[in-house]
C-alpha positions as CSV (number, residue, x, y, z in Angstrom):
1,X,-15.9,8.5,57.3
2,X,-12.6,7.5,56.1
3,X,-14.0,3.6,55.5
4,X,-16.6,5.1,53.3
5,X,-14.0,7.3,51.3
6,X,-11.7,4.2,51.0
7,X,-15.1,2.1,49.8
8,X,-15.6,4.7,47.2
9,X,-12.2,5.1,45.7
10,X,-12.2,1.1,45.8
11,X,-15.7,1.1,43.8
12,X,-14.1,3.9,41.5
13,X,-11.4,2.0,40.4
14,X,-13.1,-1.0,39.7
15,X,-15.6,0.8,37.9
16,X,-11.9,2.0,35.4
17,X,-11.1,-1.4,35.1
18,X,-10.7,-2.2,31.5
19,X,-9.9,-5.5,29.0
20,X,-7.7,-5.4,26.6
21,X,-7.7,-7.7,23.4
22,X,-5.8,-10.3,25.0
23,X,-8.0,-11.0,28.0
24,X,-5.8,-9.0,30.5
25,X,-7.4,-6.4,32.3
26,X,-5.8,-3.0,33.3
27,X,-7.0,0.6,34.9
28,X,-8.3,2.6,32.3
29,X,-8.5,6.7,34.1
30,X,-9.6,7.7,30.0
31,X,-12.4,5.9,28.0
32,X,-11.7,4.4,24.7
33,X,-13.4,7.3,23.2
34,X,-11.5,10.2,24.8
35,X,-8.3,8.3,23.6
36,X,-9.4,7.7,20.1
37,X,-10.1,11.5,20.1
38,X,-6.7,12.2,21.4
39,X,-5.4,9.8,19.1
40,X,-6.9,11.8,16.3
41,X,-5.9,14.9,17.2
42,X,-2.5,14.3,17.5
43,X,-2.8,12.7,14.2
44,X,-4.1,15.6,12.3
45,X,-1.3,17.8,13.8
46,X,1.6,15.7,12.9
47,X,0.2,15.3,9.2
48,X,-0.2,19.4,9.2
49,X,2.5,19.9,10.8
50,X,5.5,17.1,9.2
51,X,5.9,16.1,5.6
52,X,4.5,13.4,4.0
53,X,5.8,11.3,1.5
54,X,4.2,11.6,-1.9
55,X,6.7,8.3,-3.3
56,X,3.3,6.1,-4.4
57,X,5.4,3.0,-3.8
58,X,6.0,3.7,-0.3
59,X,2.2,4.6,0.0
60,X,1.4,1.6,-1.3
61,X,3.5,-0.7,0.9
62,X,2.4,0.8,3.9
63,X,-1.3,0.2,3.0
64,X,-0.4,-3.3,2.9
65,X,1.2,-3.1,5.8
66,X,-1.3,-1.9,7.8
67,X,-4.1,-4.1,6.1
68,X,-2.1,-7.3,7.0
69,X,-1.9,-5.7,10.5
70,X,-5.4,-5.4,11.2
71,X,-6.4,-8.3,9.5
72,X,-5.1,-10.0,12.4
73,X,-6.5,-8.0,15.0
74,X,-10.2,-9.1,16.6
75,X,-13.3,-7.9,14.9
76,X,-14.1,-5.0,17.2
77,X,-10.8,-3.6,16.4
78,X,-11.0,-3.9,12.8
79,X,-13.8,-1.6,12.5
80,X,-11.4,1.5,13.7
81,X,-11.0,4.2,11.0
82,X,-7.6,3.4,10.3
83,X,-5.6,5.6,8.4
84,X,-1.4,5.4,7.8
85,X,0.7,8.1,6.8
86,X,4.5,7.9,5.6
87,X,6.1,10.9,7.0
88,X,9.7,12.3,5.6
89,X,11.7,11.6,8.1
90,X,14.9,9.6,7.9
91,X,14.6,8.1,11.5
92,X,13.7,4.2,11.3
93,X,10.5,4.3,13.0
94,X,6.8,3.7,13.0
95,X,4.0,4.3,15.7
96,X,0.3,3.8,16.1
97,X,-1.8,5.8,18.1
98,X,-4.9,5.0,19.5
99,X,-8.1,5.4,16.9
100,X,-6.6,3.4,14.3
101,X,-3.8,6.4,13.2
102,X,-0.6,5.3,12.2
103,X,2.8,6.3,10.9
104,X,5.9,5.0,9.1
105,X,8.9,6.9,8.5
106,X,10.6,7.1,5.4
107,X,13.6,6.1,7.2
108,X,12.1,2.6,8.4
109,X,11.8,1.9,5.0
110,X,15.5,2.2,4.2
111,X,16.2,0.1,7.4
112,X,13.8,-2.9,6.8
């Protein structure tokens, strides 16, 4: 009994494996999906929730940004929705979350 349990739990983490854009594979315990979806929602709570800047020059250079960004990535990455938001928030920072969301603070501007 407890060889066939170990076989299993061997099979099922095989069966999570995962490859990343880079060739290296990991254990993936969520799909791609569900984390885009979680990606997303988080997303559309931080834009309800913090402000976002309205300064179309910022806007602006953090579409750029983010187009140079992706350009780079491979070509089943570049067909993610992706969507960047500059939040008010004087903290030099900026994040990306899975689904193709990402954020720049006002403050990373000011730093960079």
């Amino acid at each position: 009994m407890n060889r066939t349990a170990l076989g299993l739990a061997a099979a099922a983490v095989l069966a999570a494996c995962a490859t990343n854009p880079s060739g290296r594979t990991y254990f993936a315990a969520v799909s791609d999906r569900e984390m885009n979806q979680m990606g997303q929602a988080a997303f559309e709570q931080m834009k309800g929730k913090d402000t976002l800047s309205t300064d179309p020059r910022l806007n602006r250079t953090a579409q750029c940004i983010v187009q140079a960004l992706v350009a780079e990535l491979p070509q089943e990455w570049r067909g993610l929705p992706w969507e960047v938001r500059v939040f008010e928030d004087d903290s030099p920072n900026a994040f990306a979350l899975p689904g193709g969301k990402m954020g720049i603070n006002t403050g990373m501007f000011r730093a960079a």
